[in-house]
C-alpha positions in Angstrom: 27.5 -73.9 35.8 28.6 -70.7 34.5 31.6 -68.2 35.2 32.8 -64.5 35.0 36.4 -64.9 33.9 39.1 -62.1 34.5 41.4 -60.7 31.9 44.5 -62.5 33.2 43.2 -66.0 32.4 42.7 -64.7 28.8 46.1 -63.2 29.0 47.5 -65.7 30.0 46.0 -67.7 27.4 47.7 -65.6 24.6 51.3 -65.4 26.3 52.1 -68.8 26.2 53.2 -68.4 29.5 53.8 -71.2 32.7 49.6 -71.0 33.3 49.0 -71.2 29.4 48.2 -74.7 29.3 45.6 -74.1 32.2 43.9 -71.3 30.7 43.6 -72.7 27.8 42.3 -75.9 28.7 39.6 -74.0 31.2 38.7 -72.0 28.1 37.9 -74.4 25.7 36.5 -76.9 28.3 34.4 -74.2 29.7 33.4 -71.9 26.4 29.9 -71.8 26.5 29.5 -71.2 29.9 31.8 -68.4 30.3 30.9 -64.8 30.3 33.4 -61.3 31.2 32.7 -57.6 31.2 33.1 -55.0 28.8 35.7 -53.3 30.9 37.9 -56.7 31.4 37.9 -56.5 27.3 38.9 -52.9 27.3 41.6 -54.1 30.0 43.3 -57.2 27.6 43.6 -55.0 24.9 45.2 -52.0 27.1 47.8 -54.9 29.0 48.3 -56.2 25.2 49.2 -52.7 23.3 51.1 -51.0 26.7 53.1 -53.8 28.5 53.4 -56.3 25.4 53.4 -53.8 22.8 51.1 -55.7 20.6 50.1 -54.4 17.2 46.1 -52.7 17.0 45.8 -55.1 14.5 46.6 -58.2 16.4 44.8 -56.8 19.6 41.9 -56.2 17.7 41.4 -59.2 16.2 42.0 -60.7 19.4 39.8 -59.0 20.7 36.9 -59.7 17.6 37.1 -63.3 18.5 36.7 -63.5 22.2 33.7 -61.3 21.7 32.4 -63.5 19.2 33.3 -66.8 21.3 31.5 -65.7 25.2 29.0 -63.7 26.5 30.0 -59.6 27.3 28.4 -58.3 30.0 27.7 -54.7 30.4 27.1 -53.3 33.4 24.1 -50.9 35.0 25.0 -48.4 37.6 23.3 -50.6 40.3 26.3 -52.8 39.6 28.5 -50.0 39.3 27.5 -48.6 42.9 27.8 -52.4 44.1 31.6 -52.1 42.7 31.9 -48.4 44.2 31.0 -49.7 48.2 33.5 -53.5 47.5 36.3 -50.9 46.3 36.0 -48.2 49.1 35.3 -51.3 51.8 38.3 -53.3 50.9 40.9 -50.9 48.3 40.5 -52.9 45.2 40.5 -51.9 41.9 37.3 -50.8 39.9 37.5 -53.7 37.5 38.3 -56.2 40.7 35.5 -54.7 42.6 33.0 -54.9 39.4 33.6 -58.2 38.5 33.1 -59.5 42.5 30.0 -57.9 42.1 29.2 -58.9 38.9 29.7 -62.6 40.0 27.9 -62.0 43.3 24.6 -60.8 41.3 24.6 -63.5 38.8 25.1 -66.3 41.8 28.1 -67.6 40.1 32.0 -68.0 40.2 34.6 -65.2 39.2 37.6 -67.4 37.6 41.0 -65.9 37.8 44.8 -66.4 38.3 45.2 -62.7 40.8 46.0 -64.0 44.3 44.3 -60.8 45.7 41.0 -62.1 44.4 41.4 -65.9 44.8 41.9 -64.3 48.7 38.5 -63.4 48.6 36.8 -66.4 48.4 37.7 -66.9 52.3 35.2 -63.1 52.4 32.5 -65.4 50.8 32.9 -64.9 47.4 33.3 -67.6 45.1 36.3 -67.3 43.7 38.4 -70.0 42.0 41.9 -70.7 39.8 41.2 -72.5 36.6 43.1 -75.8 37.6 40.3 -75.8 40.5 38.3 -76.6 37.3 40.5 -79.1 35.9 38.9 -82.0 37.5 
């Protein structure tokens, strides 16, 4: 089993905020099977630094070990068209549409906390909260 995780799970994570506990626990349970996209990376350390004000130094490092820790994926612009046609079909975001896709291609689950997306797992998609995983 294997998963595309969105940024807000990692986020999450390093907030200590009311889902802490359950991202964390999905992320160590789940480590080696989880994987996110370059962009999502470039997204935590934008949220971090804008809306939390975090330090480079901290966001960086941050950063350092979750690319050490799972698999980046790096899209092609056969994804990237995939994301363009999800976005323009249903208004989401680039990085929401992408990491649909992204899941879509690689037959497996996007894992996130955003009610928009969860919402799309009744389109088809598999799409699923980390406590889904707690089990």
């Amino acid at each position: 089993m294997s998963f595309i995780v969105d940024s807000d799970v990692f986020i999450h994570d390093l907030l200590h905020t009311e889902r802490s506990e359950e991202a964390r626990t999905f992320l160590d349970k789940y480590t080696e099977e989880i994987s996110t996209t370059a962009l999502n990376i470039m997204e935590i350390g934008s949220v971090l630094s804008r809306k939390y004000r975090w330090k480079k130094k901290d966001i960086n490092d941050v950063v350092n070990v979750i690319r050490k820790s799972i698999k980046i994926i790096i899209p092609n612009e056969y994804d990237i068209i995939g994301a363009l046609n999800l976005s323009l079909q249903y208004y989401l975001t680039p990085i929401d549409a992408l990491m649909l896709t992204m899941a879509e291609k690689m037959k497996t689950s996007l894992v996130t906390f955003d009610r928009e997306l969860l919402n799309f797992s009744k389109r088809g998609f598999s799409v699923i909260c980390p406590e889904e995983l707690q089990n």
